[in-house]
C-alpha positions as CSV (number, residue, x, y, z in Angstrom):
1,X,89.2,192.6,96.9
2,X,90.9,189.6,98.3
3,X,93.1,189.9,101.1
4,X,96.4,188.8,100.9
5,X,97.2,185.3,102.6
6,X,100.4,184.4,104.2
7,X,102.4,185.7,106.9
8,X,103.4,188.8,104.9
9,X,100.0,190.2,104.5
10,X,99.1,189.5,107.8
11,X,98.8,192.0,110.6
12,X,97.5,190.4,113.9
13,X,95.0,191.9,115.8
14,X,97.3,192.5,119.1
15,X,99.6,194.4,117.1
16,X,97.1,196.8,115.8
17,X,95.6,196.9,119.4
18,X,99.0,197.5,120.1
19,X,99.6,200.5,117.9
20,X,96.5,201.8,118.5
21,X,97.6,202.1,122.6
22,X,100.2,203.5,121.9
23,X,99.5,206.2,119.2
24,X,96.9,207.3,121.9
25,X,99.1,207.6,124.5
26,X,101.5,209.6,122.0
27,X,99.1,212.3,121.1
28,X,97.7,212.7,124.5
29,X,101.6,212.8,125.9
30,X,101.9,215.3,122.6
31,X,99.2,217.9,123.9
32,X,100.4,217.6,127.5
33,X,103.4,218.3,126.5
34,X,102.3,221.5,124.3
35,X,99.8,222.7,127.0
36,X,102.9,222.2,129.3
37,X,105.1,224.0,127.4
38,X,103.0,227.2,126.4
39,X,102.1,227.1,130.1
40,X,106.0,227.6,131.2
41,X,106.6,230.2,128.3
42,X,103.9,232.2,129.4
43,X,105.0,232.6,132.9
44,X,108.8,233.0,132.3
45,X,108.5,237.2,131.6
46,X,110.7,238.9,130.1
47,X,110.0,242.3,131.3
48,X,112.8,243.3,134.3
49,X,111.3,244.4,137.5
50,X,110.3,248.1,138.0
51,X,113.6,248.9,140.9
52,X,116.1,245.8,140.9
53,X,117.4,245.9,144.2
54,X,119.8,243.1,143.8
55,X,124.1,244.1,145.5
56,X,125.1,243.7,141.6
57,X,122.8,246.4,140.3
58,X,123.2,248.5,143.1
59,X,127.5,248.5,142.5
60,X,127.0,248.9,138.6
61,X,124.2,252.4,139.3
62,X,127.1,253.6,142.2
63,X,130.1,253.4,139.7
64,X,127.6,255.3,136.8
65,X,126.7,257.7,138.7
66,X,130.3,258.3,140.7
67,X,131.8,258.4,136.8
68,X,129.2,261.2,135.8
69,X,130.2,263.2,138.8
70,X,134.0,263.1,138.5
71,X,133.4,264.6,134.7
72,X,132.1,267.6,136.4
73,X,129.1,268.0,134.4
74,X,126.4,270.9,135.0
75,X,123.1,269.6,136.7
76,X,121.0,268.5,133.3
77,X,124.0,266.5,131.9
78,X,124.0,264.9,135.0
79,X,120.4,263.9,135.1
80,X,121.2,262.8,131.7
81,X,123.7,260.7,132.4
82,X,121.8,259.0,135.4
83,X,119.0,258.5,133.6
84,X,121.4,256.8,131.0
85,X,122.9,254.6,133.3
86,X,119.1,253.3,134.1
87,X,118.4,252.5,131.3
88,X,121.8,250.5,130.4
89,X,120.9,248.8,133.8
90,X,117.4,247.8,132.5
91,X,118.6,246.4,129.3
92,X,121.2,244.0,131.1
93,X,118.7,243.1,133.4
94,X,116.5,242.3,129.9
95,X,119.1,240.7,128.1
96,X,119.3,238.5,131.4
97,X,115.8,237.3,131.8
98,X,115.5,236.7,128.2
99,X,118.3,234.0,128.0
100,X,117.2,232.5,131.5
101,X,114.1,232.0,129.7
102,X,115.3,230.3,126.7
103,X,117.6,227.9,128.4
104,X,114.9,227.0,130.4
105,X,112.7,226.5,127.7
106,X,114.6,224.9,125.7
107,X,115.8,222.3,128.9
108,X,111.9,221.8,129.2
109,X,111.5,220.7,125.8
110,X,114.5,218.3,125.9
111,X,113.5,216.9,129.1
112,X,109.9,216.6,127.9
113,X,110.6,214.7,124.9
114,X,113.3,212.3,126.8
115,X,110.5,211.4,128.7
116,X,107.8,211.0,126.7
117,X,109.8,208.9,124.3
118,X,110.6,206.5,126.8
119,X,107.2,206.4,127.9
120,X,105.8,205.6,124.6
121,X,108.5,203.0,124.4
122,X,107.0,201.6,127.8
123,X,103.6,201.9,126.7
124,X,104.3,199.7,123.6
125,X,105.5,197.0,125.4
126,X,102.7,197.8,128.2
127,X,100.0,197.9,125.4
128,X,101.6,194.7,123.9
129,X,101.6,192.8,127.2
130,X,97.7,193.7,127.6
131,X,96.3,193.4,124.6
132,X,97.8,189.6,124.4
133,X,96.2,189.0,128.0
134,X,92.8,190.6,126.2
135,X,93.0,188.4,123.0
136,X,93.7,185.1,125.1
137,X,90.0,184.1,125.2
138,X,90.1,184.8,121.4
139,X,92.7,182.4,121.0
140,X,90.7,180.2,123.3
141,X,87.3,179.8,121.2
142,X,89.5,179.9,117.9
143,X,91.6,176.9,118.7
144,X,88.4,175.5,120.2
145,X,86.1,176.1,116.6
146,X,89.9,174.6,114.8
147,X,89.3,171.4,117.3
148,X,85.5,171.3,116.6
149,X,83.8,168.9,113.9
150,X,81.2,166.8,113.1
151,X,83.2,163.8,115.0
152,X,84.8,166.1,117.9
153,X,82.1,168.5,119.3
154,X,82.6,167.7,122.9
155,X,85.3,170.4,122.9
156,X,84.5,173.4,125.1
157,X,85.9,176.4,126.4
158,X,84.6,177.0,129.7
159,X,86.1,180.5,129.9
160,X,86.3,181.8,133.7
161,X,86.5,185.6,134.4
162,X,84.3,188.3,135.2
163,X,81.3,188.6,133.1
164,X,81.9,190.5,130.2
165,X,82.1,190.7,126.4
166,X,84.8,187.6,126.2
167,X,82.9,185.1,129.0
168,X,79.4,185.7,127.2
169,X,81.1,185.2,123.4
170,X,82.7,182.1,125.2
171,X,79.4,180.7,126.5
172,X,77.2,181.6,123.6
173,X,80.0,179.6,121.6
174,X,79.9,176.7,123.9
175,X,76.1,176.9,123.9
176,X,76.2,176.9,120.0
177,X,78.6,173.6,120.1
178,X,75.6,172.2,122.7
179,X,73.4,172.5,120.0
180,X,75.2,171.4,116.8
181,X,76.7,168.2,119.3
182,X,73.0,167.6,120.1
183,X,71.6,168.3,115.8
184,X,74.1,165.8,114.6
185,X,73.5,163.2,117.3
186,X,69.7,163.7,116.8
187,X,71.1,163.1,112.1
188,X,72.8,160.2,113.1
189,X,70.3,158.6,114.8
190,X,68.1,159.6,112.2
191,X,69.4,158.3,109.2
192,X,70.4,154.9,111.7
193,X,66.6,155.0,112.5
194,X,65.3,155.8,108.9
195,X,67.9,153.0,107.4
196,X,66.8,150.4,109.7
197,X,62.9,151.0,108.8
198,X,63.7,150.7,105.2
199,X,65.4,147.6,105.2
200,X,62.8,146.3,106.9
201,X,60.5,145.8,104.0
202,X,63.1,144.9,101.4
203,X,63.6,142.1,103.4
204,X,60.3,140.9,103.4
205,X,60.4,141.8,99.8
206,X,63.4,139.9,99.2
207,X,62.2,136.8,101.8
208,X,58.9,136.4,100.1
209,X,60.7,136.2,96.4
210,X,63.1,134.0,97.6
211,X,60.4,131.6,99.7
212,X,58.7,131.6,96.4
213,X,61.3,131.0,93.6
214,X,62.7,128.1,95.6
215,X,59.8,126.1,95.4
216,X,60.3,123.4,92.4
217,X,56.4,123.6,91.9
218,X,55.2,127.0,91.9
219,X,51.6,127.3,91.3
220,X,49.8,130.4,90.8
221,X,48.0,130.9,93.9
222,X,51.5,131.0,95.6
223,X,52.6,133.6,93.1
224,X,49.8,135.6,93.7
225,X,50.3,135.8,97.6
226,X,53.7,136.7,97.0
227,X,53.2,139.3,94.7
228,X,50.5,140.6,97.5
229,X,52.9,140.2,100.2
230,X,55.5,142.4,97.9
231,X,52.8,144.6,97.1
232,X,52.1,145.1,100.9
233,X,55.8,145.8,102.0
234,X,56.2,148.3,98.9
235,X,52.9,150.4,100.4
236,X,54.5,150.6,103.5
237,X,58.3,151.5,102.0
238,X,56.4,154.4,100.2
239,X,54.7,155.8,103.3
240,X,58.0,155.4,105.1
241,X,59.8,157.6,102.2
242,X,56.4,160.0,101.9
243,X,56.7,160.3,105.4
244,X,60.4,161.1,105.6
245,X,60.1,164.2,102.6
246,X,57.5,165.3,105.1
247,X,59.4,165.4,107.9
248,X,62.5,167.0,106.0
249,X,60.0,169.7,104.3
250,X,58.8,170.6,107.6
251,X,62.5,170.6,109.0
252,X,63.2,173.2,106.3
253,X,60.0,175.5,107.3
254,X,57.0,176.3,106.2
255,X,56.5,176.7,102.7
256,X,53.9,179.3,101.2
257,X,51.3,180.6,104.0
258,X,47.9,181.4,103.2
259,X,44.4,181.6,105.5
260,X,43.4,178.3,106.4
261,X,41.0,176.8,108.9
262,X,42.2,174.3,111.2
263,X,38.3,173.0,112.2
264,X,37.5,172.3,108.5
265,X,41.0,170.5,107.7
266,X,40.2,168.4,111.3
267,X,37.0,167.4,109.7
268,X,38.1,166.2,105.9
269,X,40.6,164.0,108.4
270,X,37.6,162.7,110.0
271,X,36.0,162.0,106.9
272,X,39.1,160.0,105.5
273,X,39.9,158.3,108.5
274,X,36.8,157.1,109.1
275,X,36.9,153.1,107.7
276,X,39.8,153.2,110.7
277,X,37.6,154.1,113.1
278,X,35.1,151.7,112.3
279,X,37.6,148.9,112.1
280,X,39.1,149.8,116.0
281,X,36.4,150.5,116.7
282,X,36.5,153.1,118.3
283,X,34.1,156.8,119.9
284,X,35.0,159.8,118.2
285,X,33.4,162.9,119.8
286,X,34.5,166.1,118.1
287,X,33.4,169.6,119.2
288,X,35.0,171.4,115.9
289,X,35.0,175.2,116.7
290,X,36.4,177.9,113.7
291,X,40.2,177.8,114.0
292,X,41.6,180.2,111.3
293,X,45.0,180.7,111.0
294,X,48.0,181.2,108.5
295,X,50.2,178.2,107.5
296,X,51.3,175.9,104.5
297,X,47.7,174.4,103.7
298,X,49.8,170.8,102.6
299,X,51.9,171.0,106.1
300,X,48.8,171.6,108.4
301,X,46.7,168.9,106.7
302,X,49.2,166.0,107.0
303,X,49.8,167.6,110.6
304,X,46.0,167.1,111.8
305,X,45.9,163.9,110.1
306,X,48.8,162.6,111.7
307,X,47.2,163.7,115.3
308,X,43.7,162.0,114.3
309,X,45.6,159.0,112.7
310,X,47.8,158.6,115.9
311,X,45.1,158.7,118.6
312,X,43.0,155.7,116.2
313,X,45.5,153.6,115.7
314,X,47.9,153.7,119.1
315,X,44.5,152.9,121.0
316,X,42.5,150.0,122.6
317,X,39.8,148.3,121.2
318,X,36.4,149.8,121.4
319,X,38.2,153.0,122.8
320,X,37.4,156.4,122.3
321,X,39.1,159.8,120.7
322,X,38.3,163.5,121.3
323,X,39.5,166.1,118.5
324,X,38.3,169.9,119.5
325,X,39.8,173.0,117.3
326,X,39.3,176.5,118.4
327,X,41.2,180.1,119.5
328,X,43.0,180.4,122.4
329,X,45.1,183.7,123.0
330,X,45.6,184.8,119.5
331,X,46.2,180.9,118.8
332,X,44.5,178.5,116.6
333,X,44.5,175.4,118.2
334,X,43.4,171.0,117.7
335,X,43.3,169.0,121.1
336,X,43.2,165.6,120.1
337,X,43.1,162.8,123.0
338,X,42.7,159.3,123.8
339,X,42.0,156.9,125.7
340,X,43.9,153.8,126.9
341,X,46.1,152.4,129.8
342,X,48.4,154.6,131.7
343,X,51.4,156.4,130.1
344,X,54.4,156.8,132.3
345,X,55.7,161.0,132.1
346,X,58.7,160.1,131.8
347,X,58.3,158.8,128.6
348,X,56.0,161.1,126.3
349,X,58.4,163.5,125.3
350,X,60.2,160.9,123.7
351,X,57.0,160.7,121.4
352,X,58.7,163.3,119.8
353,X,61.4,162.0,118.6
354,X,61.4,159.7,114.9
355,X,61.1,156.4,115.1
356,X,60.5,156.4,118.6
357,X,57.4,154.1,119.6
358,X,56.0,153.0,123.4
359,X,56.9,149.3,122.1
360,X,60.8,150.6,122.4
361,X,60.5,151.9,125.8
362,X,60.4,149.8,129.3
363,X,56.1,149.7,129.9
364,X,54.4,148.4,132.8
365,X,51.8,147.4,130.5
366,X,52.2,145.0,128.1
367,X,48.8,145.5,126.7
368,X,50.6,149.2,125.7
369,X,53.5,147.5,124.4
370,X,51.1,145.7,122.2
371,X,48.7,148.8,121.3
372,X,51.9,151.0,120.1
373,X,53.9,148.4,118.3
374,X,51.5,147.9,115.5
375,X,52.8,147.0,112.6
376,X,51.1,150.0,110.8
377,X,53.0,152.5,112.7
378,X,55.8,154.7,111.4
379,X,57.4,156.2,114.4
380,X,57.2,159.6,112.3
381,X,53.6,160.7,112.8
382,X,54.2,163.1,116.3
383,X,57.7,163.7,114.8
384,X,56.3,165.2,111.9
385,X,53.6,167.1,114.7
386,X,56.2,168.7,115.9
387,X,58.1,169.9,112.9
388,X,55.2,171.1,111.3
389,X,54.2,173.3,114.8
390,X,57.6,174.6,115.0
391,X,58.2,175.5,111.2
392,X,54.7,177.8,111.6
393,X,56.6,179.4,115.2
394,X,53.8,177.2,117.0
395,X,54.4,174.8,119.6
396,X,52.8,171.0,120.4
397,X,52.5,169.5,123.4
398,X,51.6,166.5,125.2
399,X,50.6,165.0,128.6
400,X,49.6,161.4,129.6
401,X,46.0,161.2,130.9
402,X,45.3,160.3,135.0
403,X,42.8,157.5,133.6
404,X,45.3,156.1,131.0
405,X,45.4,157.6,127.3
406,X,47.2,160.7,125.7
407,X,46.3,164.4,124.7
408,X,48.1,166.4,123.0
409,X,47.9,170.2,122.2
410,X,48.8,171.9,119.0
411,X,48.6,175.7,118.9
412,X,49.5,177.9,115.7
413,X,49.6,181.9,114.9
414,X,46.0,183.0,114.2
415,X,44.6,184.2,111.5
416,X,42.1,187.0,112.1
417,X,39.3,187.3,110.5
């Protein structure tokens, strides 16, 4: 059922909070007043006391009993006739009592209600007062989420106050603005990053076309080099794009899971990267212990060949690489390291991050500055580490070595057995 829009189908939250304060404080000023009020009735008797000695009684019994002796009457009429005036007596003094009581009652309930009406009138405005002093935080993050978009999420509320319900909404709200602020920043850059890299081989594309069709005597060995040069810069824009759904079906998780071993996938990588390693060249010692565990079989492949991949071809000549795969806590895990000159900390956890090489950062080694920009290189491989790890709840990591090179660590959930 839809609800109805507008300001005639709209009841605010401070007035309900309003009238909820306040039909509370009516029925509890409602039972008060009925405990109150049966309280009072039950202590306001009605039965006279057993000798009135007030002056007014004591007149009215004189006068009886004088009249009953001046009539002369023998002694039982006159014990009859005193015992009449008694009880006359007794039923004024009942009569009395009984309409004390009711005017008293009845004062009680008047002055009861009087006051308990205004009360409830106070309490309205009271509950209305403090329930828009309650709700001000509300209106806070609202107008804060109205200000917030993909162009404006620097907006936060910083709500002061004790800690409580409304500060921790406040600051999980701000934290969730942190974190949008910092996913778009991290898409923009992205899709800069990932539109930059593919112009770069339409250009050559483009370049060597143009370089060739403007030459008034083409022969065919300079067609031939061109269409190897286009051929060459296509290759590389389709491991750019392959390597961009890769990164984007990581980002989305895992897909399927299934028992896999991350020692046998290391060593098919091995197998397939080995013309690489001969080229370098380059020392691979591998110590390949079982590492089951459950994961997307495509993921976790293209995740331990990007690890193997990276340490052969970001290293030095006649270098060396160590891949070992194992369990460790419950965790399967691949160390993969190599060797090389010295990697600043500062700058390996923007490994991380796509398209982000050692060539772009400040190095105090231009030999690294060489190594890392090769022109083979991506800027995607540890991205897509990462992505993979996290889309199975695993985690990678990486530190620089003390004699120059880099490990890093991937661990994913076992699989037991």
């Amino acid at each position: 059922m839809r609800r109805p829009a507008g300001p005639a189908g709209r009841r605010p939250v401070r007035l309900r909070l309003t009238l909820v304060y306040s039909g509370l404080f009516l029925a509890a000023g409602a039972v008060l007043l009925a405990v109150t009020y049966g309280l009072v009735a039950q202590s306001l008797s009605t039965t006279p006391p057993a000798a009135d000695t007030s002056a007014q009684a004591s007149q009215y019994l004189n006068q009886a009993l004088q009249l009953c002796k001046e009539r002369g009457l023998d002694p039982v009429a006159m014990s009859k006739c005193e015992q009449t005036a008694e009880d006359s007596l007794n039923g004024l003094n009942k009569a009395s009592l009984e309409d004390q009581r009711s005017r008293t009652l009845a004062h009680l309930l008047d002055y009861s209600l009087a006051v308990l009406a205004a009360l409830v009138f106070a309490s309205t405005w009271l509950g209305w007062i403090v329930a828009g002093r309650a709700l001000r935080p509300v209106h806070a993050i609202t107008a804060a989420a109205r200000r917030a978009s993909e162009e404006n999420l620097g907006e936060r509320i910083a709500l002061a106050g004790p800690p409580d319900e409304l500060t921790e909404l406040a600051d999980t709200f701000d934290a969730m603005l942190g974190r949008l602020d910092a996913a778009f920043a991290s898409q923009r850059r992205f899709v800069a990053n990932a539109s930059h890299e593919l112009r770069t081989p339409l250009t050559v594309m483009r370049t060597a076309i143009d370089v060739t069709l403007a030459k008034p005597g083409r022969t065919p060995v300079q067609l031939e080099a061109m269409a190897v040069e286009v051929r060459h810069a296509v290759e590389r824009a389709e491991a750019l794009i392959e390597a961009l759904l890769t990164l984007a079906r990581s980002d989305r998780g895992a897909g399927p899971r299934e028992p896999l071993d991350v020692a046998v996938l290391a060593e098919d990588a091995l197998d397939v990267l080995a013309p690489a390693v001969r080229a370098r060249p380059v020392t691979v010692h591998a110590v390949l212990e079982p590492a089951p565990a459950m994961g997307d079989p495509v993921l976790v492949e293209r995740l331990v060949t990007n690890l193997i991949d990276n340490a052969v071809r970001h290293n030095v000549p006649d270098g060396w690489v160590q891949v070992a795969t194992g369990t460790r806590a419950g965790m399967a895990f691949i160390d993969v390291a190599n060797g090389g000159p010295l990697i600043p900390p500062e700058l390996v956890p923007s490994l991380f991050e796509p398209f982000r090489r050692l060539s772009d950062q400040t190095l105090p080694d231009q030999t690294l500055a060489d190594r890392a920009g090769s022109p083979d290189g991506m800027g995607l491989g540890l991205s897509i580490v990462r992505s993979v790890a996290l889309a199975h709840r695993g985690h990678a990591t990486a530190r620089p070595l003390p004699a120059g090179g880099l490990e890093i660590t991937v661990s994913l959930p076992g699989c037991a057995g």
